[in-house]
C-alpha positions in Angstrom: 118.9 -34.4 63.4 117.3 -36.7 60.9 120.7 -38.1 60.1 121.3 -38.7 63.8 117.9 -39.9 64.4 118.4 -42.8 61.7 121.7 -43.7 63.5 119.8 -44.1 66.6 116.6 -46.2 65.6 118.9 -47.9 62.8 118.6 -47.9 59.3 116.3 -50.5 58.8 113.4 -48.9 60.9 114.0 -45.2 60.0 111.7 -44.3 56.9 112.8 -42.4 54.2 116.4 -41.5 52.2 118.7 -39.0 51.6 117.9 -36.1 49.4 120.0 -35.2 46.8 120.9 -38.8 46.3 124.2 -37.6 44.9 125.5 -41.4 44.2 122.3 -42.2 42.1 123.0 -39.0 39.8 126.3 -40.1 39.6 125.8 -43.4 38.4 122.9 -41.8 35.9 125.9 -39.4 34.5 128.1 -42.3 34.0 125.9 -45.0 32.4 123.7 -42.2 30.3 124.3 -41.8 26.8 123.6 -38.6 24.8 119.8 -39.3 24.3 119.5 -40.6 27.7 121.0 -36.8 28.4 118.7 -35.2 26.3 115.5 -36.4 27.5 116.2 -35.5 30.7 117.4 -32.4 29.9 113.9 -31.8 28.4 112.1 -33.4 31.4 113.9 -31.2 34.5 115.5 -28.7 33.6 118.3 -28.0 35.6 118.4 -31.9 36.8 122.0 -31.2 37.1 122.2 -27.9 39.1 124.1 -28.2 42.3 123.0 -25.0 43.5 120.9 -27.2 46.1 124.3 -27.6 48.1 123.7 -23.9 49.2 120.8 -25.3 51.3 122.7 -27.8 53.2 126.0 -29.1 52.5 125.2 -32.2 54.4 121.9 -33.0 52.3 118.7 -33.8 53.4 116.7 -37.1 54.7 113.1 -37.1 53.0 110.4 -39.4 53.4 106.8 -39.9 51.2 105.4 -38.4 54.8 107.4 -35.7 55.3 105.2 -32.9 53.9 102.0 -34.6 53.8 102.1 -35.9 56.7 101.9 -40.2 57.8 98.3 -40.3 57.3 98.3 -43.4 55.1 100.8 -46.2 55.4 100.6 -49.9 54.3 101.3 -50.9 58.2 101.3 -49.1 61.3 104.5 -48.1 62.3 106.2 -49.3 66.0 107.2 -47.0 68.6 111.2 -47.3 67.9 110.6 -46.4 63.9 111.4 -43.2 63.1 110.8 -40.3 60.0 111.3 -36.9 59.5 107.7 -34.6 59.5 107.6 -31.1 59.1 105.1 -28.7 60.8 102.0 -28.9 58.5 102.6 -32.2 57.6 101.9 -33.5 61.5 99.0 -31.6 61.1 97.7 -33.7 58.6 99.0 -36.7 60.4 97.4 -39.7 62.1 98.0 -39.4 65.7 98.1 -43.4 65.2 101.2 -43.5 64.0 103.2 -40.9 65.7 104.1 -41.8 69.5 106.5 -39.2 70.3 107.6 -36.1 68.8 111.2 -34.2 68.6 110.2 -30.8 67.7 112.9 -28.8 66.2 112.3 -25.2 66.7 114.2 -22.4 65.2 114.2 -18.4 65.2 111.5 -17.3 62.6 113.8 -14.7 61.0 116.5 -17.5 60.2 114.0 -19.8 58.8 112.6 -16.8 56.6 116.6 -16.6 55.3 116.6 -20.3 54.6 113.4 -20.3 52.8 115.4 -17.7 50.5 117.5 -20.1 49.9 115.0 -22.7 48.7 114.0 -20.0 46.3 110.2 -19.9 47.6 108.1 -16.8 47.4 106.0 -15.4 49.7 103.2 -12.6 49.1 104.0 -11.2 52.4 106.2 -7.7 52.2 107.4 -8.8 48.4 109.9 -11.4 49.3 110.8 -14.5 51.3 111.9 -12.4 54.5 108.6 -13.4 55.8 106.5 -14.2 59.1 103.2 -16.1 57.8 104.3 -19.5 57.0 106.0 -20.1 60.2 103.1 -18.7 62.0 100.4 -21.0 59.8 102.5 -24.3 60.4 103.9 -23.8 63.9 99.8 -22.6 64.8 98.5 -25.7 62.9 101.3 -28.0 64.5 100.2 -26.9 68.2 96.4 -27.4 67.3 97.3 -30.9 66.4 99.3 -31.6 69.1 97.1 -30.2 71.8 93.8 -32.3 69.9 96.0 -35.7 70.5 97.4 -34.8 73.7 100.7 -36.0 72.1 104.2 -36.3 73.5 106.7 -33.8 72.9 110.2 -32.4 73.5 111.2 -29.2 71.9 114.7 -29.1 71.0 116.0 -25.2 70.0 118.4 -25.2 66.7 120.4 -22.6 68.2 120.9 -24.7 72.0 121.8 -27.5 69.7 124.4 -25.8 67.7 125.8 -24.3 70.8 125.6 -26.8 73.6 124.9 -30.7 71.0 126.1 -32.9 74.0 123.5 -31.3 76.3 121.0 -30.8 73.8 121.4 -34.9 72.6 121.4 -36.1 76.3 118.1 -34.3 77.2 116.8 -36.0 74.5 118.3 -39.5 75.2 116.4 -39.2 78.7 113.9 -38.9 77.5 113.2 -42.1 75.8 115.3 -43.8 77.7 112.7 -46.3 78.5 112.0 -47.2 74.7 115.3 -48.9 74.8 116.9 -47.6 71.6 119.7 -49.5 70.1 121.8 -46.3 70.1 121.8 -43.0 71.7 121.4 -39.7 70.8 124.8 -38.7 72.2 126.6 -40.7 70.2 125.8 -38.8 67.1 127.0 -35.8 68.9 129.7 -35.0 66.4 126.9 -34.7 63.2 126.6 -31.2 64.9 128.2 -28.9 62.7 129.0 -25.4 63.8 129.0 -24.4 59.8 125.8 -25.4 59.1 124.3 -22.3 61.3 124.0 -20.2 58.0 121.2 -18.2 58.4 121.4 -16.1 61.8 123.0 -13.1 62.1 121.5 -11.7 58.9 120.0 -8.4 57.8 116.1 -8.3 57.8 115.1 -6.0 54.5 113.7 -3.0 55.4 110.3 -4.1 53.7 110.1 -6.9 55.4 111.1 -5.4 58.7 108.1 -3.3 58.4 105.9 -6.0 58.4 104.5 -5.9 61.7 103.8 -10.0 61.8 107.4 -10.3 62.9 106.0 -9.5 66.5 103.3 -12.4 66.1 105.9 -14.9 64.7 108.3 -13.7 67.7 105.7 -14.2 70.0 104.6 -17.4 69.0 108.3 -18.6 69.1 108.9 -17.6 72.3 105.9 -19.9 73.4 107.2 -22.7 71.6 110.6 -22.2 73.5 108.4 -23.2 76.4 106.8 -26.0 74.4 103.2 -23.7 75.4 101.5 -25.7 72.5 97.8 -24.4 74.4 98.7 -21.0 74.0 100.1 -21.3 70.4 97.1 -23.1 69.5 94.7 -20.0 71.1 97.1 -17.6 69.6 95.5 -14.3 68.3 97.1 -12.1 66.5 98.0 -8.5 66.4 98.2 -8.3 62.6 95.2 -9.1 61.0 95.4 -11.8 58.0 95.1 -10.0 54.8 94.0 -12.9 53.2 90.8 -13.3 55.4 87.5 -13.6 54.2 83.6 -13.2 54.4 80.6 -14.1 53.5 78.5 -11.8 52.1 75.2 -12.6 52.2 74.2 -9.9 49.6 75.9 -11.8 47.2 75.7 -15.4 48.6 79.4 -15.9 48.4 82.8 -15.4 50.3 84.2 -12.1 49.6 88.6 -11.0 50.6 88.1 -8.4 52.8 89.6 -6.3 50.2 86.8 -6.4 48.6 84.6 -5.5 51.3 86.3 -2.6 52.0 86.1 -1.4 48.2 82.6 -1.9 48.3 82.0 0.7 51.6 84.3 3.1 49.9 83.5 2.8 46.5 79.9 3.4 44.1 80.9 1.5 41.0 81.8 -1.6 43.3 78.3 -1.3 45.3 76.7 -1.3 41.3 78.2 -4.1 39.7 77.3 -5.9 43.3 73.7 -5.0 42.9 73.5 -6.1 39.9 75.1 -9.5 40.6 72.5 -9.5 43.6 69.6 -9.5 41.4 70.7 -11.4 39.0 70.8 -14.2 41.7 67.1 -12.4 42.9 68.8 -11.8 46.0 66.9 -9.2 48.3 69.6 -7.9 49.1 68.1 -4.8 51.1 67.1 -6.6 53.9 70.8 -7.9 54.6 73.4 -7.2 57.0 77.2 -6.2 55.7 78.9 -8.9 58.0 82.0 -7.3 57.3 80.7 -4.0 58.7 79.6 -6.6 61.7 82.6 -8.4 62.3 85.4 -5.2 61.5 83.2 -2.2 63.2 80.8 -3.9 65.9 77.7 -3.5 64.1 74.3 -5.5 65.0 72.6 -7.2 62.1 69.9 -5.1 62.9 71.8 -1.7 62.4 73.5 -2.9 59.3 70.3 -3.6 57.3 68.6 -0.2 58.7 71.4 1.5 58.0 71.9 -0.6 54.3 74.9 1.5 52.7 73.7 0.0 49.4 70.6 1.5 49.1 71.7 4.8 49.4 72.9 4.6 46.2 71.0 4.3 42.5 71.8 1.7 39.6 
């Protein structure tokens, strides 16, 4: 799409350039001598690898705003330019320089199998089978959109794999009025049965456990329907294990891990107390907001009910 999208703005007014630049490494090979070899041998390893063909045959387009977002740019950039932003890099984005959006959507599973193939790991489950990130940029994505009231079309990878010519023209109507030099549908041959790689695999068991899979499903589903409100309000049914409190025993934000060692266990609760008054904290007349926010507890029953002073340092 980003190939097809620089064919129909032109090449001159689409930002960025094709990653791996495969004729620049070629032309390094040739004109490097040994030492030349060497130092970049030292400097990136593995400069060399073509392993990165596994992730897409056709390469990719990449532009200085593609992960980060256009937030910053030297001018502001006209209606019939065009660049390729991923999800959590429109959140970051100023809704200045972005007039429309394409938003490529895609099955959560097969983009967990792709990330596998760009060698990321996830803490989710163990490996890169995972939900999170696609929930945390497609959430972030729809709060941004929804803020700016911006313009979007969502176009599905698998409907554009299966049906391009439909897929392209939906697109092509709708900016018809922006009067591209070239149209959508003429690209419509870039489509590449081949390069649908990633459905149609097996989910490992410990990732099929993880019972995000339903809240990334979910949220997909919604995006199908470009329902950016209801993405944006999304709650979810798994709670974030990475989520966090402040404890106002201790002054500080606490993982909810260690909230729940400090319910369950003595030598926890001591080596908090003691923090606690170190920093002269009086810590007896505060609430657990943990307890609060995870059982339905009123401050006022939490600091009667003070599981740390049941207990002696």
């Amino acid at each position: 799409m980003s190939s097809i999208l620089r064919d129909v703005v032109g090449a001159d007014k689409f930002h960025g350039a094709k990653w791996p630049q495969e004729k620049k490494l070629l032309q390094f090979k040739q004109k490097a001598d040994e030492i030349d070899l060497y130092v970049r041998d030292k400097m990136q390893p593995g400069w060399d690898d073509e392993s990165y063909k596994d992730l897409n045959p056709n390469g990719f387009w990449e532009c200085p705003w593609t992960v980060k977002g256009c937030s910053r740019y030297d001018k502001k950039p006209e209606s019939n330019e065009g660049a390729k932003i991923v999800a959590q890099g429109l959140a970051n984005s100023n809704p200045e320089a972005i007039s429309r959006i394409i938003y490529m959507s895609r099955n959560p599973r097969d983009i967990a199998k792709s990330q596998e193939r760009l060698k990321r790991r996830f803490e989710e489950a163990g490996t890169v089978h995972s939900p999170e990130m696609f929930i945390a940029v497609t959430t972030a994505a729809a709060r941004w959109i929804v803020k700016h009231n911006a313009r979007v079309r969502v176009v599905d990878f698998d409907d554009l794999i299966e049906n391009p010519s439909a897929e392209l023209q939906y697109i092509d109507e709708w900016l018809k009025e922006l009067n591209l030099p070239h149209k959508f549908g003429d690209s419509v041959g870039k489509i590449k049965q081949k390069l649908r790689r990633s459905a149609q695999h097996a989910t490992p068991e410990q990732s099929e456990k993880d019972d995000a899979w339903e809240d990334a499903e979910e949220i997909y589903q919604l995006l199908l329907s470009a329902e950016f409100e209801k993405i944006a309000a999304y709650n979810r049914k798994k709670k974030d294990p990475h989520r966090r409190y402040y404890c106002t025993r201790l002054n500080t934000q606490l993982p909810a891990a260690a909230c729940k060692f400090c319910i369950n266990d003595k030598t926890t609760r001591d080596n908090f107390k003691k923090t606690a008054a170190q920093r002269k904290i009086d810590w007896r007349n505060e609430p657990c907001i943990f307890e609060c926010k995870e059982n339905g507890v009123s401050l006022t029953e939490s600091i009667a009910n003070n599981h740390w002073k049941n207990d002696s340092i």
